[in-house]
BATI-854340 format. One record per atom (N, C-alpha, C): residue in one letter; x, y, z; residue number from 1; chain. Coordinates in pm, whole numbers, always signed. Layout:
BATI-854340
NODE   mitor       xx       yy       zz   koldo   vomi
NODE       a        X        Y        Z     NUM      A
...
END
This chain:
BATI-854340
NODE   mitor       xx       yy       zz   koldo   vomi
NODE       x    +7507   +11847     +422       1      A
NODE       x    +7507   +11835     +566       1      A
NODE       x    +7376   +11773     +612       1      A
NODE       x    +7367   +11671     +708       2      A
NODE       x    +7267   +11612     +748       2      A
NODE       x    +7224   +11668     +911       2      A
NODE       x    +7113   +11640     +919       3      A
NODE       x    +7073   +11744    +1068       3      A
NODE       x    +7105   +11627    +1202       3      A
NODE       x    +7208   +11546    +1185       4      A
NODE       x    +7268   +11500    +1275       4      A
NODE       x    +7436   +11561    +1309       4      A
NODE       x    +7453   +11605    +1173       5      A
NODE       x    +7606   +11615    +1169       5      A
NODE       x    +7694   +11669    +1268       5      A
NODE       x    +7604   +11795    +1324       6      A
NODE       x    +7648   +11875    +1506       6      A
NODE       x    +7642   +11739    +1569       6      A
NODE       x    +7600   +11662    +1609       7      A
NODE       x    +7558   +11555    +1688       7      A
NODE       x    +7654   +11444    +1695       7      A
NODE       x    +7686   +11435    +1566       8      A
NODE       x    +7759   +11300    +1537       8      A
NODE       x    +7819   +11233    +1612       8      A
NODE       x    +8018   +11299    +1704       9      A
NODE       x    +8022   +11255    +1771       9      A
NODE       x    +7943   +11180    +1872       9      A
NODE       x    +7829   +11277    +1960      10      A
NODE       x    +7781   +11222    +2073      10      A
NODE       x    +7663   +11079    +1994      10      A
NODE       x    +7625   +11078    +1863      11      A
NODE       x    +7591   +10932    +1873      11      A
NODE       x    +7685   +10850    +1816      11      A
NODE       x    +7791   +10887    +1760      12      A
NODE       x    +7907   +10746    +1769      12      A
NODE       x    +7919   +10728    +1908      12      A
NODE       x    +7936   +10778    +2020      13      A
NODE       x    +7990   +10693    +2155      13      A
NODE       x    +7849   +10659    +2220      13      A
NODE       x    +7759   +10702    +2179      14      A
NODE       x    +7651   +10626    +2206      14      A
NODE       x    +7637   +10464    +2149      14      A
NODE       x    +7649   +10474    +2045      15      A
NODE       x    +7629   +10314    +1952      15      A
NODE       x    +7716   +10255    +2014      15      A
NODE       x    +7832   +10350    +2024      16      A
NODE       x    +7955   +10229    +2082      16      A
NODE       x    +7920   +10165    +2204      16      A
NODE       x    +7867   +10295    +2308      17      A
NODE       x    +7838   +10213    +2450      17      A
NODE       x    +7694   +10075    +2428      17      A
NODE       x    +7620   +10107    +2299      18      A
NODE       x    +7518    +9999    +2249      18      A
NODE       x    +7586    +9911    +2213      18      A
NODE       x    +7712    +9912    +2133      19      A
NODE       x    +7750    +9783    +2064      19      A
NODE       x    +7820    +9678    +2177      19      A
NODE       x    +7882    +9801    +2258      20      A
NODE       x    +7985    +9705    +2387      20      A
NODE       x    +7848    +9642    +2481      20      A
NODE       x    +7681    +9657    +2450      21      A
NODE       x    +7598    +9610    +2571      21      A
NODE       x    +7580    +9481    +2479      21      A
NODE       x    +7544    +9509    +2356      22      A
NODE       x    +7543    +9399    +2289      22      A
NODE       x    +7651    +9275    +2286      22      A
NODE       x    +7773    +9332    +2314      23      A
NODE       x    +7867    +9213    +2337      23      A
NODE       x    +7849    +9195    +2417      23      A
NODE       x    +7821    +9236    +2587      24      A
NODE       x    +7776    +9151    +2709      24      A
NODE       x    +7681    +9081    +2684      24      A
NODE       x    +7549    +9132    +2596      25      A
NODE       x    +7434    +8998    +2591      25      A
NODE       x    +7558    +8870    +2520      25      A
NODE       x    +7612    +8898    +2463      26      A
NODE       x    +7669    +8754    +2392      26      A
NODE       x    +7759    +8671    +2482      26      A
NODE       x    +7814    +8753    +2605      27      A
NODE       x    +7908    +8710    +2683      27      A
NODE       x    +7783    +8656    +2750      27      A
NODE       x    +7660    +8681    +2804      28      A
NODE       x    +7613    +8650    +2899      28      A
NODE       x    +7525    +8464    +2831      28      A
NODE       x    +7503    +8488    +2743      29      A
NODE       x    +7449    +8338    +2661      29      A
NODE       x    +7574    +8284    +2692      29      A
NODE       x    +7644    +8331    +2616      30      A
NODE       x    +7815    +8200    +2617      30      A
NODE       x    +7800    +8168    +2776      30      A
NODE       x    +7786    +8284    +2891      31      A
NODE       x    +7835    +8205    +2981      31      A
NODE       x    +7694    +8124    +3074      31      A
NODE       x    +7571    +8128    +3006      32      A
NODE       x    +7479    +8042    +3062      32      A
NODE       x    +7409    +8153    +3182      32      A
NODE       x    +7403    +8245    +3165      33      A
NODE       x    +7303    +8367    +3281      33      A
NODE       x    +7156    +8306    +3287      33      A
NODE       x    +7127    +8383    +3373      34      A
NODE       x    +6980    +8356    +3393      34      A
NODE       x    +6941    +8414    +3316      34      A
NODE       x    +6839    +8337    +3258      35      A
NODE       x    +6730    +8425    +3128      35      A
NODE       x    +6668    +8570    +3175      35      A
NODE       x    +6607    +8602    +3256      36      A
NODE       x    +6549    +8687    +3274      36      A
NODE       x    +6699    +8784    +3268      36      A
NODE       x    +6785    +8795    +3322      37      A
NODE       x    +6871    +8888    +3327      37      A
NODE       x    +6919    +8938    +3197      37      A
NODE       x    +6936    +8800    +3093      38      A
NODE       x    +6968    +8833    +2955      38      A
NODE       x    +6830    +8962    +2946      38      A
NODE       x    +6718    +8874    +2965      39      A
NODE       x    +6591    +8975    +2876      39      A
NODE       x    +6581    +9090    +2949      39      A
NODE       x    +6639    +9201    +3106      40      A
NODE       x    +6681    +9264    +3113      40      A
NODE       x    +6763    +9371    +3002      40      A
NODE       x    +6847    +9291    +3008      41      A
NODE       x    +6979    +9347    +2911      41      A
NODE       x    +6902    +9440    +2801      41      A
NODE       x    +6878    +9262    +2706      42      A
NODE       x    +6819    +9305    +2590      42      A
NODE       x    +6705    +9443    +2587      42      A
NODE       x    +6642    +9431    +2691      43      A
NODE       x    +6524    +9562    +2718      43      A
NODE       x    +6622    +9680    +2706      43      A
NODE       x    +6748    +9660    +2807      44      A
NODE       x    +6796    +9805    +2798      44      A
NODE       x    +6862    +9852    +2708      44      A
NODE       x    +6922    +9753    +2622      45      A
NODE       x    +7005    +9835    +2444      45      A
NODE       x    +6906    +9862    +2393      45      A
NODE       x    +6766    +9755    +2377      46      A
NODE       x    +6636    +9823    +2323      46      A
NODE       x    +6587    +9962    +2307      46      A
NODE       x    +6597    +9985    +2432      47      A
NODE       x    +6554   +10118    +2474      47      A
NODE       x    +6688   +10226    +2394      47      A
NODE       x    +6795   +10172    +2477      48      A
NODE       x    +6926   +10240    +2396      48      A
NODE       x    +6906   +10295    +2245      48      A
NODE       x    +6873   +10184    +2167      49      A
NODE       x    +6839   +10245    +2024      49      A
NODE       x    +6751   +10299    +1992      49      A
NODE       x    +6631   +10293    +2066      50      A
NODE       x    +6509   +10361    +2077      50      A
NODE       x    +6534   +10484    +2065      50      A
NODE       x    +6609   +10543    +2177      51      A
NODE       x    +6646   +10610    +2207      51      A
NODE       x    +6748   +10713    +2087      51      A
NODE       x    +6822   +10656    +2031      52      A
NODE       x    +6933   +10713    +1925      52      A
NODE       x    +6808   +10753    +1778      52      A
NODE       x    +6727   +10596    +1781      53      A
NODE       x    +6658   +10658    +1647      53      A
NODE       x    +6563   +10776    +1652      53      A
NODE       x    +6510   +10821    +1804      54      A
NODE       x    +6440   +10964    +1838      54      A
NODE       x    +6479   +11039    +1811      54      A
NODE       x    +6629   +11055    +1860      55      A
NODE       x    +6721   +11151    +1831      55      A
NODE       x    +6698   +11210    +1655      55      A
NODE       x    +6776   +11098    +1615      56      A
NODE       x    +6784   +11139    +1468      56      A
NODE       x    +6661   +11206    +1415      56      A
NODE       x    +6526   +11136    +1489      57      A
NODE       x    +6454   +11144    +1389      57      A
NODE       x    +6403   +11303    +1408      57      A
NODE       x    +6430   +11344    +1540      58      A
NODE       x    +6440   +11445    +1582      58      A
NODE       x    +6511   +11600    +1473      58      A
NODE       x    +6628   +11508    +1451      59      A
NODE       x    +6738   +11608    +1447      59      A
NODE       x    +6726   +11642    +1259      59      A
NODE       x    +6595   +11517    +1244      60      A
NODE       x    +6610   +11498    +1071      60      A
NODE       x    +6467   +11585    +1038      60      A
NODE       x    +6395   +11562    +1135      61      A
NODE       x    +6249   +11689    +1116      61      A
NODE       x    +6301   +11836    +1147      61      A
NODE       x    +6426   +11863    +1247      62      A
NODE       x    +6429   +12015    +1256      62      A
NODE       x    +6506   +12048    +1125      62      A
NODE       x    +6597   +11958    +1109      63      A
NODE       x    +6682   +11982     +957      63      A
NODE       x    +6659   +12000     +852      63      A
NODE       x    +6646   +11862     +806      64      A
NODE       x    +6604   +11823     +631      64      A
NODE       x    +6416   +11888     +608      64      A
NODE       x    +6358   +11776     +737      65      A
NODE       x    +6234   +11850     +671      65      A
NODE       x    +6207   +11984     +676      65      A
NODE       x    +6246   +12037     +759      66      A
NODE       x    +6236   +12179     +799      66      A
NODE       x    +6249   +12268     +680      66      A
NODE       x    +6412   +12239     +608      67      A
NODE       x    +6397   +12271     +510      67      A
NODE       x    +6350   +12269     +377      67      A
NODE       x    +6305   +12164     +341      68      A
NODE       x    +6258   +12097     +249      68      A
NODE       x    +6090   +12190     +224      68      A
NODE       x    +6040   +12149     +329      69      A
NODE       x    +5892   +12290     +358      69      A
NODE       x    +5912   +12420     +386      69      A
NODE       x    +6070   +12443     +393      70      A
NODE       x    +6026   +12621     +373      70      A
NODE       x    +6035   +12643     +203      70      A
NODE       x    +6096   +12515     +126      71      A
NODE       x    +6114   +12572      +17      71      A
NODE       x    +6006   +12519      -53      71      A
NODE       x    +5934   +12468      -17      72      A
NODE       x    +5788   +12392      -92      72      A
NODE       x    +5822   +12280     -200      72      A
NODE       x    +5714   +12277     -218      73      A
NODE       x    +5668   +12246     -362      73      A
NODE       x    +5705   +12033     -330      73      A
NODE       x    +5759   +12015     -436      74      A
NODE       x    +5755   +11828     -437      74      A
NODE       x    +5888   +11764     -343      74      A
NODE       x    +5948   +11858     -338      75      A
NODE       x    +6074   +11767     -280      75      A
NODE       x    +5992   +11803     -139      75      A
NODE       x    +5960   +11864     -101      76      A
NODE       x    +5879   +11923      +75      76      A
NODE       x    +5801   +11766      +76      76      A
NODE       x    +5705   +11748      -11      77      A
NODE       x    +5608   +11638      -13      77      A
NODE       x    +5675   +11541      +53      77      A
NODE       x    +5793   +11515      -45      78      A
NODE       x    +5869   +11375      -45      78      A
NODE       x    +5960   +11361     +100      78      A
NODE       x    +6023   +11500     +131      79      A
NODE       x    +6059   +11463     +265      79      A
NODE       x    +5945   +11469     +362      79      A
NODE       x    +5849   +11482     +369      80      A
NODE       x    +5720   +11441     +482      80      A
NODE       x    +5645   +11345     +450      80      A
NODE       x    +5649   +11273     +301      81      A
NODE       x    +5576   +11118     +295      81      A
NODE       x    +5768   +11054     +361      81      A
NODE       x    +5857   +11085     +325      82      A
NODE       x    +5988   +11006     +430      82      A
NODE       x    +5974   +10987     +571      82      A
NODE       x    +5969   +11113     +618      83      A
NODE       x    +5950   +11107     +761      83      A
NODE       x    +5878   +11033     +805      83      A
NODE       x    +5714   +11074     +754      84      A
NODE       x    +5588   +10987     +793      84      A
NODE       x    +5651   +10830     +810      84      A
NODE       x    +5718   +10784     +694      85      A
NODE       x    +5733   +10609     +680      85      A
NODE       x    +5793   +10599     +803      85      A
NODE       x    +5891   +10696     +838      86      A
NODE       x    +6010   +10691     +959      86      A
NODE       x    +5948   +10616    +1035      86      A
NODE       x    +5855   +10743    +1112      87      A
NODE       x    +5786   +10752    +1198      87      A
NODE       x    +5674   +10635    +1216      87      A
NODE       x    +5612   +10579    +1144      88      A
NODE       x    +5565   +10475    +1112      88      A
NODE       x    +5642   +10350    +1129      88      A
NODE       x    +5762   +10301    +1078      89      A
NODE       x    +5880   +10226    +1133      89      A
NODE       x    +5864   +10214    +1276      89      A
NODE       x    +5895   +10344    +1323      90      A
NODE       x    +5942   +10339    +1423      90      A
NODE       x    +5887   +10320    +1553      90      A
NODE       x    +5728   +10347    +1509      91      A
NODE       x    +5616   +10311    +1589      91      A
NODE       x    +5565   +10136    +1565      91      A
NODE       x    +5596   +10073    +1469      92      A
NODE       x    +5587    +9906    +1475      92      A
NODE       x    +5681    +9863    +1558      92      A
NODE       x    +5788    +9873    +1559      93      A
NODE       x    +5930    +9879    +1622      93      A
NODE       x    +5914    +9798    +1755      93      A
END
């Protein structure tokens, strides 16, 4: 079990409402929009996924790492040098 799995549903209809913004940016090039409105857009799925990968990353420190450090020892290490990279990712981002 992964520490999204309670969750799941609510981020499948999340991505979905991301994937259907992403097809308006494509509708909006095809149909010639004003740029700035595209780069609107784009800001707000931005944020959208921003948003989903918090979540997880959220839902993956109360979970996995959580557990991983009550039980110590090397696998604990390895899920907090993971996270760290996450988190690191996710801060270049």
């Amino acid at each position: 079990m992964h520490g999204y799995t309670d969750s799941k549903d609510e981020y499948t209809a999340r991505l979905r409402r991301i994937e259907g913004q992403v097809r308006g940016l494509q509708r909006m090039i095809a149909e010639d929009k004003y740029c700035i409105d595209i780069l609107t857009q784009v800001s707000a799925a931005t944020r959208a996924l921003q948003s989903v990968a918090l979540g997880l990353l959220e839902d993956h420190l109360a979970h996995c790492v959580a557990h991983a450090a009550a039980e110590g020892g090397p696998v604990a290490d390895e899920k907090l040098r993971e996270a760290s990279a996450a988190i690191a990712r996710l801060i270049r981002s």
